[in-house]
C-alpha positions in Angstrom: 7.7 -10.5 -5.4 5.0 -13.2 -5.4 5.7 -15.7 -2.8 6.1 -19.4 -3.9 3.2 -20.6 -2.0 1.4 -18.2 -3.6 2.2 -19.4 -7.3 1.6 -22.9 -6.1 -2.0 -22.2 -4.5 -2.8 -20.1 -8.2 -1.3 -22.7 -10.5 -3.9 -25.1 -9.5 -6.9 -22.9 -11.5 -4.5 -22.7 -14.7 -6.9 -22.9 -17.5 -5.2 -26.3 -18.8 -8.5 -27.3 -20.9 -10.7 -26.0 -22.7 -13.9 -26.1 -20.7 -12.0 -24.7 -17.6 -13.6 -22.1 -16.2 -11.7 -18.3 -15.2 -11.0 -18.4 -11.6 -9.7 -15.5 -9.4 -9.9 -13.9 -5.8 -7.8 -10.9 -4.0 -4.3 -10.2 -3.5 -2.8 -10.1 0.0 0.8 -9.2 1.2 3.3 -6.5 2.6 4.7 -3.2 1.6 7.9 -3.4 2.6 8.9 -0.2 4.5 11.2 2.6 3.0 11.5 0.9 -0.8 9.2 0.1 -3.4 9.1 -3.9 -2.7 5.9 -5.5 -2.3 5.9 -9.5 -1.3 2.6 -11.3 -2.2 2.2 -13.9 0.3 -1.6 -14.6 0.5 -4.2 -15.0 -2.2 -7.9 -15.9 -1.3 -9.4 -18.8 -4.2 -12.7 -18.7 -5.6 -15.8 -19.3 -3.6 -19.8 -21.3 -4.1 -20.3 -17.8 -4.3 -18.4 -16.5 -7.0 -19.6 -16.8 -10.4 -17.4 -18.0 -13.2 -17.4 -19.3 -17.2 -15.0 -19.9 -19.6 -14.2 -15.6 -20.3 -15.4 -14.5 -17.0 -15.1 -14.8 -13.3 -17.4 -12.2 -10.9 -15.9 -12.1 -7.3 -18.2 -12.0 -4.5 -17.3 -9.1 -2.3 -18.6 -10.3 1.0 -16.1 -13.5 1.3 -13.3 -11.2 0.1 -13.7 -8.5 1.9 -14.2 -11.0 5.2 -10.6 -12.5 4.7 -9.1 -8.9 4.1 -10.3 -7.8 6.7 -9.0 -10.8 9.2 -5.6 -10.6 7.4 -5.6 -6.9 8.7 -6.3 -7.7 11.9 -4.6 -10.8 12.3 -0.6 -9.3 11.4 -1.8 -6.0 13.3 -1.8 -4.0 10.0 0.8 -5.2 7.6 -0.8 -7.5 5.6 -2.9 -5.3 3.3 -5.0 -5.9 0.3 -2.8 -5.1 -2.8 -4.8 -6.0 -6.2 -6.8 -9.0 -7.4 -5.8 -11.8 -9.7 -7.7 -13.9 -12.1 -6.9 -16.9 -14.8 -7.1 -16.1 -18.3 -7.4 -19.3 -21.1 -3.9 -17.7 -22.9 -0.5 -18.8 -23.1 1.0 -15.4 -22.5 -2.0 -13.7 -20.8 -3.1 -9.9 -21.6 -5.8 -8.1 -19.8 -8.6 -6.9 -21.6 -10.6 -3.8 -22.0 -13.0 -5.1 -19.7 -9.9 -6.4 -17.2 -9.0 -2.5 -17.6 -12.1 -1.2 -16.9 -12.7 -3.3 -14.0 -9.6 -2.0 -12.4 -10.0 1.4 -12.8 -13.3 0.9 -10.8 -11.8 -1.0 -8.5 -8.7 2.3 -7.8 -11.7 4.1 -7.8 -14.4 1.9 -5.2 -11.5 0.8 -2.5 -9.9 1.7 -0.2 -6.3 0.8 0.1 -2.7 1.5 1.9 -0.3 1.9 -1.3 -0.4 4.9 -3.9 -1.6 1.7 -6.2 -3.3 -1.8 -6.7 -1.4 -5.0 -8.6 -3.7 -7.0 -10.9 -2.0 -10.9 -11.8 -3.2 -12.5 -14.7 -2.4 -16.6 -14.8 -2.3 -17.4 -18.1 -1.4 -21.3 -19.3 2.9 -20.7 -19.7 3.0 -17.3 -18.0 2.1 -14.9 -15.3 1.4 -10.8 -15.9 1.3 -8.4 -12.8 0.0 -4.7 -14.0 -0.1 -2.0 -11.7 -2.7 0.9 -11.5 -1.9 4.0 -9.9 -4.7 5.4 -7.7 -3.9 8.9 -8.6 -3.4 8.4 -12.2 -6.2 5.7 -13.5 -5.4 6.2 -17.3 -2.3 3.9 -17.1 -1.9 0.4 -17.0 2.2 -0.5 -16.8 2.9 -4.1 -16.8 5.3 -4.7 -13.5 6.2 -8.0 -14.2 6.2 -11.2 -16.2 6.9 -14.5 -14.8 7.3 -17.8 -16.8 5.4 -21.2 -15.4 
């Protein structure tokens, strides 16, 4: 589930136009405990540092990794980092083979709570979460679609 202040705080880097730039940041939220349920309540936005263009945004790690971090300590453990998320200029957004690559790195390169990581794609009608196993990088299932 992704909370509704989380859509909110997202839907404000929609690429409406056509010299918007990608945007995108990290996933925070809660596993919730003895189901499969995961509530998104926390994203982090895009920083000075961050570098972004019409087909591409580039996190900085250090900002990110700051605010996961303080979320950790903060709830005493159960907000965790669960994925990333990033705008796409697409109705109905799809990740690419780059997207893909990137997050098989990322399963890789972190470290992480959960058996897997979400990725959320904001696209101009629609939202896409995919899910990545950390045990089995060679699939990519889409979890979710949400219309805007």
């Amino acid at each position: 589930m992704i909370s509704a202040q989380v859509v909110t705080v997202i839907d404000g880097y929609r690429q409406h136009r056509s010299c918007s730039p990608e945007s995108g940041g990290v996933l925070l939220g809660r596993l919730m405990e003895g189901t499969d349920d995961v509530i998104v309540d926390e994203v982090t936005v895009p920083t000075k540092l961050d570098r972004a263009g019409r087909f591409f945004f580039r996190r900085a790690r250090g900002p990110a990794q700051q605010r996961i971090r303080d979320a950790w300590r903060e709830t005493a453990g159960t907000r965790n980092y669960l994925g990333e998320w990033h705008t796409h200029p697409e109705p109905d957004p799809r990740p690419s083979g780059h997207d893909r690559a990137d997050w098989v790195r990322l399963c890789s390169g972190s470290s992480f709570e959960q058996e897997f990581l979400l990725f959320l794609i904001l696209g101009q009608r629609s939202i896409g979460i995919w899910e990545l196993s950390a045990t089995d990088k060679t699939g990519v299932c889409c979890r979710a679609r949400y219309p805007l």
